[in-house]
N, C-alpha and C positions, 0 to 999 in steps of 0.2 A: 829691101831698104836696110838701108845699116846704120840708121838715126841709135845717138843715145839717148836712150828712153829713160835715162832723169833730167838732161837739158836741152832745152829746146834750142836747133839747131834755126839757121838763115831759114832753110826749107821749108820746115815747117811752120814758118811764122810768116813765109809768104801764103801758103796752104791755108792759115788764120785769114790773112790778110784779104783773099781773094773770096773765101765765105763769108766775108762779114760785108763785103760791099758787092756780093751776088753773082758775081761777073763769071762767065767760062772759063777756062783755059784758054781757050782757042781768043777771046777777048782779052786777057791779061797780055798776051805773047802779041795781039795787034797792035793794042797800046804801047805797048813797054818798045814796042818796033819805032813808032813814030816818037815817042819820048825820047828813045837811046840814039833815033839818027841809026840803027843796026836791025838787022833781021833777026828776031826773035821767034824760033817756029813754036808750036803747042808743045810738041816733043822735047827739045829743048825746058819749058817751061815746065812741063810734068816733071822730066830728070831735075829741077832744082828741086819742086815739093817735095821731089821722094827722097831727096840726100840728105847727109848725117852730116855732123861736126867734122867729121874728119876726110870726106868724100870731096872730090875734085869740081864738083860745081858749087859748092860755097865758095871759092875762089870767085865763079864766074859773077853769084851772088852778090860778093866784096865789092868786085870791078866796078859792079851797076848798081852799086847801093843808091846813088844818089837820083837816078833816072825814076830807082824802083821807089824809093821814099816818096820822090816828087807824087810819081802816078799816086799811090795808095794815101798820101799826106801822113804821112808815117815818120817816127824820129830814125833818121839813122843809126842813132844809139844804139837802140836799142833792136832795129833788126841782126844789127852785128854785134851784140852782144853774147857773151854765153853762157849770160849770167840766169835765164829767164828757166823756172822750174816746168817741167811737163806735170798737168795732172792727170794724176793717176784713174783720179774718179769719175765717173759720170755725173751729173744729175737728170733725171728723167722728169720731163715736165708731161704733166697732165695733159691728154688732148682736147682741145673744146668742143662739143658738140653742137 
């Protein structure tokens, strides 16, 4: 992966996007296929998570902001943005017993 790991690239905030509402990969690429009217394969969809700011499927990311917002209810703003900081830290949450 060639992400710059001070700002969060399109990729990785689809890679957000896609953990916070539970979905697979192999799910995000069947939707985004019927959403975009286009063939979306899984692979396709992993090579966005794993690209950087400066890697050639943020392009593809740009193209389909709007399908990708629709799907996730996401501001386009801000997935294209390149303003958004990585952090650095974890927080470790307690497991419950």
């Amino acid at each position: 992966m060639t992400a710059n790991y001070e700002l969060q690239s399109p990729g990785q905030k689809l890679h957000l996007l896609r953990l916070s509402v539970g979905w697979s990969e192999q799910e995000c690429a069947y939707r985004l296929t019927l959403e975009a009217n286009e063939l979306i394969t899984t692979d396709t969809w992993l090579n966005w998570e794993q690209s950087g700011l400066r890697d050639p499927q943020s392009q593809e990311i740009r193209r389909l902001a709007g399908p990708i917002c629709k799907l996730f209810t996401a501001d386009e703003n801000w997935l294209l943005s390149n303003t958004s900081q990585v952090s650095q830290s974890a927080t470790i949450l307690p497991m419950k017993r």
